[in-house]
N, C-alpha and C positions, 0 to 999 in steps of 0.2 A: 723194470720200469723205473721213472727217473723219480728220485726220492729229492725233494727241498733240503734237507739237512746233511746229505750225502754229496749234493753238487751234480756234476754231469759226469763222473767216470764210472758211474753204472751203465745197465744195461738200459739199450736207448733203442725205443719206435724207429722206423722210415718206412717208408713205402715204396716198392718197385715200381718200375713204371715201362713199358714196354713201346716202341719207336713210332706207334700210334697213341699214345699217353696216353693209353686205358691202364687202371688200377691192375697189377698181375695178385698180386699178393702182400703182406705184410709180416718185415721179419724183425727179428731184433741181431743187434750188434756191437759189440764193443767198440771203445777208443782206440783207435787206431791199427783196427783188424779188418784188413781185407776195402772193398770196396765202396764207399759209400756210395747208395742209391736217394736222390733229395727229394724229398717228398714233393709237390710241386703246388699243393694247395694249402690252406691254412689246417690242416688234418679235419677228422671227424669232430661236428657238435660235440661239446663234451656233455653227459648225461650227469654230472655230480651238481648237488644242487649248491656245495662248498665252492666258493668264488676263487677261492688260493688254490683249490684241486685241479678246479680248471682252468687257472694258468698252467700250473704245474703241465701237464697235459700239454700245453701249447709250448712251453719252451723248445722243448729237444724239437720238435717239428723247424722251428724256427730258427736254432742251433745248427740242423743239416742247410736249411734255406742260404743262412750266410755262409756257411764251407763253399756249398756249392760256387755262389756267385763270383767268391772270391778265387777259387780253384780255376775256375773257367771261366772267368772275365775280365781279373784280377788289372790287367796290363791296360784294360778296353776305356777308352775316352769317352768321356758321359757328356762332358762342355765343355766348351772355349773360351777364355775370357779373354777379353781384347783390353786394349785401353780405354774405349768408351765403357767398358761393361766396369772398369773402377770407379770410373768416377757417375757413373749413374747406377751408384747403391747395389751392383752382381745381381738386377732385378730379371735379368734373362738366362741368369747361370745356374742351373742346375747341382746345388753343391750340401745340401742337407738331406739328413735321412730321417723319416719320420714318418713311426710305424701306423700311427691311428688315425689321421686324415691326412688328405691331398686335396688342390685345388684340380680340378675336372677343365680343359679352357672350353666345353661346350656342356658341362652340364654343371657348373659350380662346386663347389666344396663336398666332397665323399665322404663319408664314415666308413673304414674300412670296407673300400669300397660300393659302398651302398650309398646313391643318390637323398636329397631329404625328401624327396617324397616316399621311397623304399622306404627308408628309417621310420617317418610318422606312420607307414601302413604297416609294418612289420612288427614294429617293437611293442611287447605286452603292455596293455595300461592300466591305470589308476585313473579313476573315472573316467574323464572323456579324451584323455592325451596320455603319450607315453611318460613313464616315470622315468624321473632324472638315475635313479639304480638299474632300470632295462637299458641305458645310453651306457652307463659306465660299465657297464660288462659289458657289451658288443665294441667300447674303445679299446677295455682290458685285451681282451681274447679274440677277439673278431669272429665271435658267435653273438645269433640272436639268440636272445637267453625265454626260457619258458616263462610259464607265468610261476611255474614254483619254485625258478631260477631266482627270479625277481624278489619274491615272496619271502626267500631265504634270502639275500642279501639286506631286504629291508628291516629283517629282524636283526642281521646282524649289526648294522648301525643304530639301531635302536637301541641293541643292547651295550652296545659301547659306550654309546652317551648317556647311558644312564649312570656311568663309573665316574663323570665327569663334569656333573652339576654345579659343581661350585665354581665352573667356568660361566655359567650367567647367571646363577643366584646365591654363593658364597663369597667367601675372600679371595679367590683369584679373578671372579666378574668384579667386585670391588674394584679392587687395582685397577682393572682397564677402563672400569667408567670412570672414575676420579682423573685417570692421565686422560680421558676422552672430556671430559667436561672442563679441564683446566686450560684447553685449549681455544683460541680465540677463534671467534663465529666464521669470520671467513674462511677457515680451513676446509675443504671441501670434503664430503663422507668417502670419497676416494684418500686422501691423504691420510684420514682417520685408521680407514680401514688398514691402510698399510702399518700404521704405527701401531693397534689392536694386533696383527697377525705376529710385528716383532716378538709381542710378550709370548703371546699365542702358542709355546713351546708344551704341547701337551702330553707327546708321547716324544723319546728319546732312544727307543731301540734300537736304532742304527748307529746314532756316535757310541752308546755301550756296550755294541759288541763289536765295533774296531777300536774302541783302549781296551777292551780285555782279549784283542786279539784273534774277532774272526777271520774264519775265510774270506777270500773278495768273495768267490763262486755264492755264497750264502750272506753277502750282503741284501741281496734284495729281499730276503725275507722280511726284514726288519724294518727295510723300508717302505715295502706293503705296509707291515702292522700301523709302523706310523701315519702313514699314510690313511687306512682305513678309519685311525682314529680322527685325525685332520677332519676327515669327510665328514664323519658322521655327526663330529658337533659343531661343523663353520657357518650353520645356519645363526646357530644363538648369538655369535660375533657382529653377524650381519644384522642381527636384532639388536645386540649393542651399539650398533655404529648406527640405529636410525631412531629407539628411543634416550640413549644416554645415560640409564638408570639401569637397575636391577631387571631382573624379569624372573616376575615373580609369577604362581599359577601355572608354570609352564611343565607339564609332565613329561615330555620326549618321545612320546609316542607317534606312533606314524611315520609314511614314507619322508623321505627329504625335505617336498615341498608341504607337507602339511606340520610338517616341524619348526620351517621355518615361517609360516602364515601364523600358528600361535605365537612365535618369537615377536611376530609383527601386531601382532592383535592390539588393539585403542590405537594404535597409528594416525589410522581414519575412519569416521562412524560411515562411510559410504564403503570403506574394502570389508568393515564386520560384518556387515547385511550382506554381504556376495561372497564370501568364504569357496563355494561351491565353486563358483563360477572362475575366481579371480584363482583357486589350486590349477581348475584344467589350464589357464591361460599360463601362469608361470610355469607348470610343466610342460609344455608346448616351446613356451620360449625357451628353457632349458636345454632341450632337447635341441632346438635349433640353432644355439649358440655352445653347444659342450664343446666344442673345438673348434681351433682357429689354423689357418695357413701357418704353415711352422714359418717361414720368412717373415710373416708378423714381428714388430717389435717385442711384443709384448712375449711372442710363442717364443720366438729366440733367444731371451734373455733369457726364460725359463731353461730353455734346452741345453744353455751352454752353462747357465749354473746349477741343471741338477745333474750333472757329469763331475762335480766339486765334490769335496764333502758339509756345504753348508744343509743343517736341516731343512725338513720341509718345510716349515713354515717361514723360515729365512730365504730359500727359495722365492717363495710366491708374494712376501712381504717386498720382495726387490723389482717384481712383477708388475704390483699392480699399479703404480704413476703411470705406467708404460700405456692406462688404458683409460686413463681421464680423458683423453684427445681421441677414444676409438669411438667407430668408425672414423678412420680420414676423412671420409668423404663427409660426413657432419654428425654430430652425437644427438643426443635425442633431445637435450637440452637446446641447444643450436634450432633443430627443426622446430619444438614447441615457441621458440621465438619468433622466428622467421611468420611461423605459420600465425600465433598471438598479435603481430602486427599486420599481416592481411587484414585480419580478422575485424580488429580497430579504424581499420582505417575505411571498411567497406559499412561497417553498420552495420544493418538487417537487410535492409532492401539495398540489392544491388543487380547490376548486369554483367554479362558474360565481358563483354566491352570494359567494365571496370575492372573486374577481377583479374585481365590480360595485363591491363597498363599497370594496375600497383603490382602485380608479380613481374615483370620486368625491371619495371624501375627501383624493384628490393631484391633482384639478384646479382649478387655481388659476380663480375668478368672472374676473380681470382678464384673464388672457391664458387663453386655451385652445391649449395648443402643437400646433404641426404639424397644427391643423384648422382651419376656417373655415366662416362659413357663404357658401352660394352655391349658386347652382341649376343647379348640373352637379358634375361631381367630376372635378377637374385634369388633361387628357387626359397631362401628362407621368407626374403618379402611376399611371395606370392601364397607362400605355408600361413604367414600371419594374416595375407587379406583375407584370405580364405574362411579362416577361423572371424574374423571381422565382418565378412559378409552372411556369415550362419548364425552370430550370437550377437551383433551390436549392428542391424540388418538399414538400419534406421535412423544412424546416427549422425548428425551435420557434418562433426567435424572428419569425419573419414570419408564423407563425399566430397569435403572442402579440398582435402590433402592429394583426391584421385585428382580432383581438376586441376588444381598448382600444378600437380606431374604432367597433366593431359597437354596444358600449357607452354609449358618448359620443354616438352617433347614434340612439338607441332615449330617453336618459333626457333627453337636451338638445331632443330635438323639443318646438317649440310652433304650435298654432295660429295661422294667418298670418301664419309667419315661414321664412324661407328654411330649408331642412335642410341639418345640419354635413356635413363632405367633407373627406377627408382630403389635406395639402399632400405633397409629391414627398418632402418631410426624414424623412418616418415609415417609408418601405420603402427608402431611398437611404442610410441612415445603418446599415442591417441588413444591406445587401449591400455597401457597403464593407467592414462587421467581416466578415462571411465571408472576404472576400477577404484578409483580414491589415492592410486600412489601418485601423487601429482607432483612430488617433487625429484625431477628429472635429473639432478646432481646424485639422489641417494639411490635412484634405479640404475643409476650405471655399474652399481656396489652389486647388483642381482646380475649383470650382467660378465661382472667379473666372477662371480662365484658359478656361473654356469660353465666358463671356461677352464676354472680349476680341475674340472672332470677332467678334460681332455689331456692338459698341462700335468696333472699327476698319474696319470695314466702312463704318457710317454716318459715323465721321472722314471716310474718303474722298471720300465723296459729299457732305458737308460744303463740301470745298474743288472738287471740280468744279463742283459750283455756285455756288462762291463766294458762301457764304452769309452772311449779316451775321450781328455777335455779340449774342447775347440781350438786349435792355438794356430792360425794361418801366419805367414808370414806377411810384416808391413813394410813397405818403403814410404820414403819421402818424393814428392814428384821428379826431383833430379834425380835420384836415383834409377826413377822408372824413364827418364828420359836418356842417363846413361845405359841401361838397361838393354832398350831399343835401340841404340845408337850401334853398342857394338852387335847386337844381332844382325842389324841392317849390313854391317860391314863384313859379316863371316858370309852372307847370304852373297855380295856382289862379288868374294873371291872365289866361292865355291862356283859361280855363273862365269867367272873368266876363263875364256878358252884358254888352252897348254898349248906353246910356243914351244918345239924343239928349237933351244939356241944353238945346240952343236951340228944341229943341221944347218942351219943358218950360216953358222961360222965357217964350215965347207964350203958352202958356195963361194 
């Protein structure tokens, strides 16, 4: 069985597979004896409720997966890139690998696999939505984890952060509120947080056991641990980047999001009354935002620097500018404007006829915020209205925000062109102000911390597979025009018919 501190040249799982791909048997086998047989599936749930046991478990499964692909695919062309496809961003090129979501182009963004409506019905929960630790084990491993899968990893992070208090109520939360408060107002709780994560060095197992000289094959152990540790206390950061002070009374107890709702606790006297309410919604949103399209800016930055040896928190500290501007399509800050000046300009008493003309005449030709066009409508938006129309049943401004869409969807239709669909920022930035977070610059900071699951996730699997660092080739546009030029000219000699001249010359 594959041991973590042994590496992979023990004895290693596969699974036979017979020419109608039924399961025959399971055998074990060395390195480089005999035949490998590749498993074809993500192998068996693992039953260990130890989170590192059960990657453990999934490695070698996943070790035979890329032999395989590479043995018997090796040569095989996946995409083409032309010249259009450089200079419009390789946004149709198929050229990164990444293990824990995909964009689906008819059912939206997968979690290994599993659509989000799968995901919200499947995964264990903590009150009325799934826990942000049932997400990170099904990114980790590509199992849905039990509830006492869950259970155990929640304790695990609990217990870690309790080794690590004096990151938001000793002298090292010290240090970060002083550089966080000496900084001028306008800095956004996005650039805060970036410069918080710099210090943010809390676990260092992996750069000290490559200068004392570990194996590559057992680097990722240690970049788990770090990692484990990252997680389990970035809630009190994100509490630091939205009170500025200590955080004091905070015990550490509880899953993720109830850890980090004490971090947040005096924020707003309207989020302390709704506790209850405002955990399911953030574990909800979590859950729906843990991972992004790796061709994301933000995901690919990650990707290509956590194949470096910068730590983790250097990593994601480099990350996150990457996500003050996310969604493209408009942030939540954006929406509550757009939507705050409807609002203003209609009064109380108004008509369908009014509310047409000011939302036209406030959409800007260049950007259309918080919509898009596409030929489905964002299964996470539909996850939040959903949740929107069972717990805030009644609320103005979430009927205001469906007509703006209803609007914009009725006067923007054109013939044979995709129809507009509203993004997650239009009903997410409505149910945070219910809740009392009403300020839409510091929720994007909750919005980046939900993606860290997914981003440290694929870190990990990065270094299990010891993956090489991004390095493609650049040219300058003569070059690629030189480039083209002599291809075109090997291409019209090869197309020149052959003239025998010595027949020629007989005649």
């Amino acid at each position: 069985m594959f041991h973590p501190s042994r590496g992979f040249r023990r004895v290693r799982l596969f699974t036979l597979w017979d020419k109608g791909k039924n399961c025959i048997s399971e055998r074990k086998a060395n390195f480089g004896t005999g035949e490998w047989h590749v498993s074809k599936t993500r192998g068996e749930p693992s039953t260990s409720t130890n989170l590192k046991e059960a990657l453990c478990e999934k490695i070698p499964v996943h070790h035979d997966l890329l032999r395989y692909i590479r043995r018997y695919f090796g040569p095989n062309i996946i995409s083409q890139i032309t010249v259009d496809s450089l200079y419009d961003g390789l946004s149709d090129v198929n050229a990164i690998v990444k293990e824990t979501s995909e964009i689906d182009p008819k059912r939206g963004i997968v979690y290994r696999g599993l659509t989000i409506p799968e995901v919200v019905t499947l995964l264990p929960r903590q009150g009325n939505s799934p826990s942000a630790e049932a997400i990170f084990w099904l990114l980790l491993t590509g199992d849905i984890p039990t509830q006492q899968q869950t259970a155990s990893l929640i304790a695990d992070w609990t217990s870690r952060r309790q080794k690590y208090t004096e990151w938001w109520s000793g002298p090292r939360g010290e240090t970060i509120v002083s550089i966080l408060r000496s900084m001028p107002e306008a800095i956004t709780p996005m650039h805060r947080l970036s410069v918080a994560l710099t210090i943010f060095n809390i676990s260092k197992q992996a750069k000290e056991a490559k200068r004392h000289g570990a194996m590559p094959y057992t680097y990722w152990e240690y970049t788990y641990e770090d990692a484990m540790e990252f997680l389990a206390t970035l809630p009190a950061i994100v509490g630091l980047i939205a009170k500025r002070k200590m955080l004091t009374n905070v015990s550490g107890d509880g899953d993720w999001v109830q850890f980090l709702i004490e971090c947040l606790t005096n924020v707003n006297e309207s989020f302390d009354s709704r506790k209850s309410s405002v955990a399911d919604f953030l574990r909800l949103y979590i859950t729906l935002n843990a991972d992004d399209d790796g061709g994301a800016p933000a995901a690919h930055v990650t990707h290509i620097l956590g194949s470096t040896d910068l730590h983790i928190n250097e990593v994601l500290s480099s990350s996150v500018l990457a996500y003050v501007d996310e969604p493209k399509t408009g942030t939540m800050s954006q929406w509550k404007e757009l939507q705050t000046k409807v609002q203003n300009t209609l009064g109380r008493a108004w008509t369908e006829h009014d509310l047409r003309t000011r939302v036209l005449n406030l959409w800007s030709r260049d950007k259309l915020i918080g919509h898009m066009e596409a030929d489905f409508s964002d299964p996470r938006y539909i996850a939040l209205l959903n949740y929107a129309r069972q717990h805030l049943p009644d609320n103005s401004e979430i009927k205001l925000s469906q007509d703006i869409t209803r609007i914009l969807q009725s006067a923007l239709k054109r013939p044979n062109r995709r129809d507009i669909y509203p993004e997650q920022s239009v009903i997410a930035s409505i149910i945070f102000q219910c809740y009392g977070l009403t300020d839409m610059s510091f929720n994007q900071t909750i919005l980046y911390m939900a993606r860290t699951l997914g981003m440290i996730a694929s870190i990990i699997w990065t270094k299990v597979v010891n993956a090489p660092i991004e390095h493609p080739i650049s040219k300058c546009t003569y070059s690629y025009i030189e480039s083209v030029r002599d291809d075109s000219v090997k291409k019209r000699k090869c197309r020149t018919p052959f003239v025998d001249t010595h027949k020629s010359t007989r005649k």
